[in-house]
N, C-alpha and C positions, 0 to 999 in steps of 0.2 A: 156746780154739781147738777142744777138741774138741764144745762142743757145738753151736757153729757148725758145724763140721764133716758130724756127724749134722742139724744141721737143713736147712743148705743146702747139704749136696755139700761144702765147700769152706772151708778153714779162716782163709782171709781174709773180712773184714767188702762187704758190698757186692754177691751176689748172692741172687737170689732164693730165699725156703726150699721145701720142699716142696709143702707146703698152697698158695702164693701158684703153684707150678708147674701142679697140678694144678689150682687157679681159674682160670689161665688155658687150660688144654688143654680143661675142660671145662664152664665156665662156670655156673650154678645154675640148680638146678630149682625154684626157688621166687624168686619175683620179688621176694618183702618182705624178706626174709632174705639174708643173705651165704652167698656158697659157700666161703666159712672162717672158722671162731668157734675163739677162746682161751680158753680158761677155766684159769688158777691157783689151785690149791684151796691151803686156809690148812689148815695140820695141827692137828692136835687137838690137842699138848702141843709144849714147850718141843723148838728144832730150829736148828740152822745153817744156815739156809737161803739156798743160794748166786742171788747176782743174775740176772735174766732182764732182756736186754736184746731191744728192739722188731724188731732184725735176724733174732732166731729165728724171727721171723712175718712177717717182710717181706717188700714184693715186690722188693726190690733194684731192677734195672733196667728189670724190669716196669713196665710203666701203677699206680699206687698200688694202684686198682680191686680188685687183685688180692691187697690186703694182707690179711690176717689182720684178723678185728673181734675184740678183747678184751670179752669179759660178764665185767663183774664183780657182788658179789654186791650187794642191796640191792633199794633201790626204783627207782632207774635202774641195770639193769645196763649199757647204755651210756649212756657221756656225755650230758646234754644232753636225754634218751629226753623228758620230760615240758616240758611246755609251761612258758615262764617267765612267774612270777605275772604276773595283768592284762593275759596275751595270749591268746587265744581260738585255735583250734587252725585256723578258717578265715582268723583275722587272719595266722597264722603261714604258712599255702600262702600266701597273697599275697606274704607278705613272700621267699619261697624263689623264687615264680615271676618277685619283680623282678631277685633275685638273680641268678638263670639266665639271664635277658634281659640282664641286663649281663656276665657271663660267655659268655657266645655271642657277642657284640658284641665282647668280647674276644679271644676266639678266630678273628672274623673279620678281624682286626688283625693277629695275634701267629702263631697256628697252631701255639699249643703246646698240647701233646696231654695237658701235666698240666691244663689249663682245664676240658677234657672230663672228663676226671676229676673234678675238683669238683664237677663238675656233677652224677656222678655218683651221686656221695656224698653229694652234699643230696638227692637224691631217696629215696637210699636209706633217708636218716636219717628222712624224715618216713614212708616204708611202716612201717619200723619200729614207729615209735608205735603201729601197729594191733596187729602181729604179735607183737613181744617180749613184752609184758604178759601177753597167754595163753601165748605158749611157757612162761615162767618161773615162770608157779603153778603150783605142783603140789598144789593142793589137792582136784584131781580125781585124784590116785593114788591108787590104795587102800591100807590098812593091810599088804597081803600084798605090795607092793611096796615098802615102805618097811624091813619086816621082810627081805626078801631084801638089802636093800640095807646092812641093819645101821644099829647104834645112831646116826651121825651124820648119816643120808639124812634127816634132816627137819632138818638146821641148815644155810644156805644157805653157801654158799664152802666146804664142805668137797669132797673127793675125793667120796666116797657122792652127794655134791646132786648134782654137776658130771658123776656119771657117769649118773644118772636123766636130768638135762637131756640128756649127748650123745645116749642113748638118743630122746626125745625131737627133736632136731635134727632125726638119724638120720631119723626118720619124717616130716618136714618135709621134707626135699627137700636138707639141708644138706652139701654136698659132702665137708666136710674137716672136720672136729672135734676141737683139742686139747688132751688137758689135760696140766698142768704138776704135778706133786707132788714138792718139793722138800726136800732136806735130805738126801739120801741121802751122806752125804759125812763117813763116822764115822771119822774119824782118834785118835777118842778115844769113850770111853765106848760104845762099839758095843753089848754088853746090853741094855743100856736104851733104847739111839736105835733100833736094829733091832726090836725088841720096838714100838715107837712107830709107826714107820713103815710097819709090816704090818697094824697096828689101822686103819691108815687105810684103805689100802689093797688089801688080800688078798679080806677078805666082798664091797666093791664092784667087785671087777675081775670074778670069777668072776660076781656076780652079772651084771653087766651082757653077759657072754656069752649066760649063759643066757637071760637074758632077750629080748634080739636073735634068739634062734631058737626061742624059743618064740613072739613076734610074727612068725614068716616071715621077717626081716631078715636073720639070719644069711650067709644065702646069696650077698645082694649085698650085705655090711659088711664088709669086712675092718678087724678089731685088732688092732693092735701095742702090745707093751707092749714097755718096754726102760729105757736109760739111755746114757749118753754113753762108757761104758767101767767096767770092772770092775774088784773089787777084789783086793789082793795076798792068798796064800792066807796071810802069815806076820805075825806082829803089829808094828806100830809104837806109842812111845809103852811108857806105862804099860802095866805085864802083871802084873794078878791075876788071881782067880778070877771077877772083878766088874768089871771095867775095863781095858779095852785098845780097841783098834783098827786098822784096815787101811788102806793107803795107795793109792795110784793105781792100776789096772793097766790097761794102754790094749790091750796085747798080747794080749788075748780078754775077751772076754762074753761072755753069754747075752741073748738076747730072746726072748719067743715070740709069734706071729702065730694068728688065725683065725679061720675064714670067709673069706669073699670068695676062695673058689678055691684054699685052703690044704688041704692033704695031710694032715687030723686025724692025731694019734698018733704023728707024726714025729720022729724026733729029727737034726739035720742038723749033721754035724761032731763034732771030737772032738780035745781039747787030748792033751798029755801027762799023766805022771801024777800032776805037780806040779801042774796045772793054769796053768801057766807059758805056754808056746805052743804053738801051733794044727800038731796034727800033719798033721790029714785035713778036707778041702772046708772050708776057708777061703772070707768071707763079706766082700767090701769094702761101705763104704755105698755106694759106687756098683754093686754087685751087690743090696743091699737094695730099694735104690732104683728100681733097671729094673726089679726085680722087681712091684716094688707098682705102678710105672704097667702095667705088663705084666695084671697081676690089675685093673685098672684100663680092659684098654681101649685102651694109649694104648702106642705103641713109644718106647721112651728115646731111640731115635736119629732120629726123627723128629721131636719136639716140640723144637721152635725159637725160638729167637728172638732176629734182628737188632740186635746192641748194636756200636757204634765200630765199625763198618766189617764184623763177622764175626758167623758161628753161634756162638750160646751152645745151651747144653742143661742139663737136670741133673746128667744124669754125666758132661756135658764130653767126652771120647774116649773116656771107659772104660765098664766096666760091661759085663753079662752078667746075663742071666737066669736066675736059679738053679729049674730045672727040677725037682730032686730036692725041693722043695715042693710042688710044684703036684699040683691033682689028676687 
């Protein structure tokens, strides 16, 4: 629940997430490409790594259109991306554009608005084939970017690859870009998972900052970095010197945000002394949330849309713009 929660407002299964909000408020600037890419990076060493279900990225009750595309690593990073053996790649628009023609024909039958969508999305899939292939070499980086990015930037599915690629997207036209780095979830052996999980993590988060504004991007990228909720400050489990771990703690976390209109060098809120709960400016994800279409462009109580009879939105009723960010 909670990471549903943080993806789409709401901690039941069945609306739309983020990314799939903001594809539909603001549609893409690149016509080959999606205006939301997934990317799951694989950790370096041995991890708990908790399940990612398709609703994180989904468009709920949105048009599909609007769902999240999954790149994964390889030689098709989407499904499907290459021509199947002993078909020619004009044999293949043929066979799309008969497709279409009988989907349209269906559409003008039925007048269901997932057809149009189909439709969609075969057209999208075959731009692809042009686009993807050069997005995902990176064999025009340089050595001084792979070095910034640390030891793992040249192995493909890791965090480092996935953060050069969002970098990349970024400068594509790519709306919404997000990556998954999983395992954070040390109930046990924290030392060693913690140690793990920042190797991945730490050289390519910072780098990819800096990087974003040394190309001019900074300015209009906003990044969040975060997680679903935070850990207890007190051990569970085994307790030596070498082994223990922490448990749930939903009642505060840390994120940090920047670029895209954020207030460099800020620190907003501030728990007790246990670091237990939230004494001063309290942060709901639906304040996160208006905030970033806010930085975005787009008013939270504006963006709409028509499901069973009423307005839906992201933050639903709630939600506030948290100002002491901005710049």
């Amino acid at each position: 629940p909670a990471m549903t929660l943080l993806q789409t407002g709401h901690q039941l299964a069945g609306r739309p997430s983020l990314g799939a909000w903001l594809s539909y408020g603001l549609g893409s600037e690149n016509a080959d490409l999606p205006a939301f890419v997934v990317m799951i990076s694989r950790p370096s060493g041995p991890t708990n790594a908790q399940p990612l279900h398709e609703r994180m990225w989904g468009a709920g009750f949105l048009p599909p259109r609007y769902q999240g595309v999954r790149f994964s690593p390889g030689k098709d990073p989407v499904l499907y991306l290459s021509d199947p053996p002993g078909i020619s790649r004009e044999r293949r628009r043929g066979m799309l554009d008969d497709v279409a023609e009988l989907n349209r024909l269906h559409a003008e039958s039925d007048a269901d608005p997932e057809i149009s969508a189909r439709i969609d999305q075969y057209e999208l899939a075959f731009r692809m084939q042009r686009s993807v292939p050069e997005l995902t070499d990176l064999s025009g980086e340089s050595e001084s970017v792979f070095a910034a990015y640390g030891p793992e930037s040249k192995k493909p599915g890791t965090f480092a690859a996935n953060c050069i690629l969002a970098r990349r997207l970024a400068e594509r036209g790519v709306r919404f870009v997000q990556l998954y780095h999983r395992g954070w979830d040390q109930h046990g052996s924290l030392p060693s998972g913690i140690r793990s999980q920042c190797f991945d993590t730490d050289q390519p988060s910072a780098a990819l900052v800096r990087d974003l504004e040394q190309r001019g991007l900074l300015e209009d990228t906003l990044v969040i970095w975060g997680g679903e909720f935070g850990r207890t400050v007190y051990s569970q489990g085994t307790l030596t010197a070498t082994d223990y771990g922490r448990d749930h703690h939903p009642r505060c976390y840390s994120m940090w945000l920047a670029g895209g209109g954020i207030r460099g060098g800020t620190v907003y809120g501030e728990t007790d002394d246990f670091s237990y709960n939230i004494v001063r400016d309290p942060v709901h994800v639906h304040d996160l949330n208006a905030t970033v279409l806010h930085l975005l462009g787009i008013s939270h109580t504006a963006l709409t849309y028509r499901f069973q009879g009423r307005d839906y939105r992201l933050t639903d009723v709630h939600g506030a713009v948290v100002d002491g960010l901005l710049v």
